[in-house]
N, C-alpha and C positions, 0 to 999 in steps of 0.2 A: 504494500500500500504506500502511496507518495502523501503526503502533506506538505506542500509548501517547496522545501528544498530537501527535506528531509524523507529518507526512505525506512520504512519501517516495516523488519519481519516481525510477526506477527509466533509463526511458531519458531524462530530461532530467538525469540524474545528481545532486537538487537532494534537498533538506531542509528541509521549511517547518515550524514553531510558530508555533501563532496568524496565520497569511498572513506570521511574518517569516523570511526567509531564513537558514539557518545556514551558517557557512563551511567544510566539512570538506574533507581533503585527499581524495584518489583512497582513500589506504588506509581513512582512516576510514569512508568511507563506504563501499567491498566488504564493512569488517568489520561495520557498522551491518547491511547488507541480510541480510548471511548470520544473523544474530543474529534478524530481525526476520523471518525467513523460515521459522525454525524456533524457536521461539521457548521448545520446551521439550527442546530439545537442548541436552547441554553439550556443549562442542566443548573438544578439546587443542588448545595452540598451535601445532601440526604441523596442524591442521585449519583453525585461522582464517587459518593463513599462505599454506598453498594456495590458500584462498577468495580469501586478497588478492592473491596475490601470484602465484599460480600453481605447477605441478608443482615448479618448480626451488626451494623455501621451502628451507631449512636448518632443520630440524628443533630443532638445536639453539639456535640463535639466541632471544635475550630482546627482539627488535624489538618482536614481538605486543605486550610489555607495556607498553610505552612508547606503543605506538599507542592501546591501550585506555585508559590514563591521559589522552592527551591528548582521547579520544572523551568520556571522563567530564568531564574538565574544561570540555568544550565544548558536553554535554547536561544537565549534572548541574545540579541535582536532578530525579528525575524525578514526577510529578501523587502529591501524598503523600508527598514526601519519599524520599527513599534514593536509588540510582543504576539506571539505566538497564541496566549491565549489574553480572550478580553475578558472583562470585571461587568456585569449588567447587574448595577448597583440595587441592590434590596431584592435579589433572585437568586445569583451565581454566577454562573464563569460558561462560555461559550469559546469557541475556535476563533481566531479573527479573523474577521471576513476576508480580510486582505492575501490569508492565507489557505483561504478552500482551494479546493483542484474537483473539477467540473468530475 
């Protein structure tokens, strides 16, 4: 699967830019695929936590956000500047538009 610049196996659990290897943990990269998979979905933090984490997520829990920070800080910028994922304030976190692929 492609997102952006970024190629992503899915069953080799890996993430390449340009042929070079990115380091994500297990969670970044559930929350990466599910992002890249819908890419014009916003999803709540009770929805990315599921993706990563599975049924048992604590809804309440601010983990998500710490995840996504560290996901930015380890994609970011994304082709044109901005980030990879956006913030839809009082909902959750969506793909940037800027980075869907038809």
């Amino acid at each position: 699967m492609t997102f952006a610049d970024l190629v992503i196996d899915r069953l080799a659990r890996s993430v390449q830019r340009d042929g070079q290897p990115l380091e994500l943990t297990r969670t970044e990269f559930d929350l990466l695929v599910a992002l890249a998979e819908r890419p014009s979905q916003v999803w709540t933090r009770e929805q990315l936590g599921e993706a990563a984490f599975g049924e048992a997520f604590d809804a309440f829990d601010r983990t998500i956000d710490s995840h996504v920070k560290n996901l930015r800080r380890k994609l970011d910028p994304a082709p044109g500047g901005g980030s990879y994922v956006e913030t839809v304030r009082g909902v959750g976190y969506r793909a940037s538009r800027g980075t869907a692929t038809p």
